[in-house]
N, C-alpha and C positions, 0 to 999 in steps of 0.2 A: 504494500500500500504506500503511495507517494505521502509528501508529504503535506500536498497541497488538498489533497482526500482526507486526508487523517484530518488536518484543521477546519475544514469542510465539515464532518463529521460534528467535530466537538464542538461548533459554532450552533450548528445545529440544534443539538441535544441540546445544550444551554437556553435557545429560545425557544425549545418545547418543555423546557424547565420551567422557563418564566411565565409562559403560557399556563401551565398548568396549576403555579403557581396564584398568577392570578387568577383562574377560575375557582381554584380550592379555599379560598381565605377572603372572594368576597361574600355580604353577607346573605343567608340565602335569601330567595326571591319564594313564597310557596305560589305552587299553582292555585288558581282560582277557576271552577267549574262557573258557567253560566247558568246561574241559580234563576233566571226570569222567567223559565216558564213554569216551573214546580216545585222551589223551594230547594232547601237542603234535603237531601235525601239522608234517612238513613238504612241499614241494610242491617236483616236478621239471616244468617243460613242455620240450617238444619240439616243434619247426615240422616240415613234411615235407609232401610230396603224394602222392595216392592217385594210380594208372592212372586216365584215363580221366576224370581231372577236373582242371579248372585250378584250381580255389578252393585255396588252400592250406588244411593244414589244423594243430588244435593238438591236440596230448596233452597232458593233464595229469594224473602221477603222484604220489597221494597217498600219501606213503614209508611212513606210521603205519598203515594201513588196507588198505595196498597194492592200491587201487584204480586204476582207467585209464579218465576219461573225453575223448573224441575229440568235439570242439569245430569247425566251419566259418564264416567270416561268409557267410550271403547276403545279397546287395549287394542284388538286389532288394526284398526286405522291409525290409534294412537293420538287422538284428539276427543276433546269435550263436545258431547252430544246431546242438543235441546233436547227435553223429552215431554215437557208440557208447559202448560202457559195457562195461569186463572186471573181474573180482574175480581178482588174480595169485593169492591164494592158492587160491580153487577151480580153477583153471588150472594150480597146478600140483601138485594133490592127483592129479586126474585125469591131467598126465601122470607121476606115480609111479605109480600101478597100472598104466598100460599100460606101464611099462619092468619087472614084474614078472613 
C-alpha cells in the first residue's frame, strides 16, 4: 500500500469518526407519529392458541380505535400472517340491538 493510500485511508476514517461522532452526542430528536386523525394510540397484545392449531397465535388490541387484529408466524414462509380482523365497536353496537 502506497503511501498516498494509506493517508487517504486515515483521513478518511477520521471524518467518519467525526461524522459519527457528531451524530452520536447530538441530543436526540424523538419521532412524532401524526396523532390528527385518532389520537394517541395505545396497544394491548395477547398470546393464546386457536383448537386445532399448534402455531401460537397474537392479538393485538388497538385501545384508541378499538380494533383487534389476530397475527400467526408461518415458519414455512417465514413471515407474520394476518389471521383476523374485529372492529369492538361494530361488535358491540350489534350486540346492543340484539339485547333489545
Amino acid at each position: 500500500m502506497t503511501r498516498s493510500t494509506l493517508a487517504g485511508l486515515v483521513l478518511l476514517n477520521i471524518a467518519l469518526l467525526g461524522i459519527l461522532a457528531l451524530v452520536s452526542f447530538q441530543p436526540a430528536n424523538e419521532a412524532h407519529a401524526d396523532n390528527t386523525a385518532s389520537g394517541r394510540a395505545e396497544y394491548i397484545a395477547i398470546t393464546g392458541s386457536i383448537a386445532g392449531s399448534k402455531t401460537p397465535i397474537l392479538w393485538v388490541v388497538n385501545q384508541a380505535t378499538q380494533e383487534v387484529v389476530a397475527v400467526q408466524f408461518d415458519a414455512q414462509k417465514d413471515q407474520i400472517v394476518g389471521f383476523g380482523y374485529r372492529n369492538l365497536n361494530d361488535d358491540s353496537i350489534v350486540l346492543r340491538r340484539s339485547r333489545q
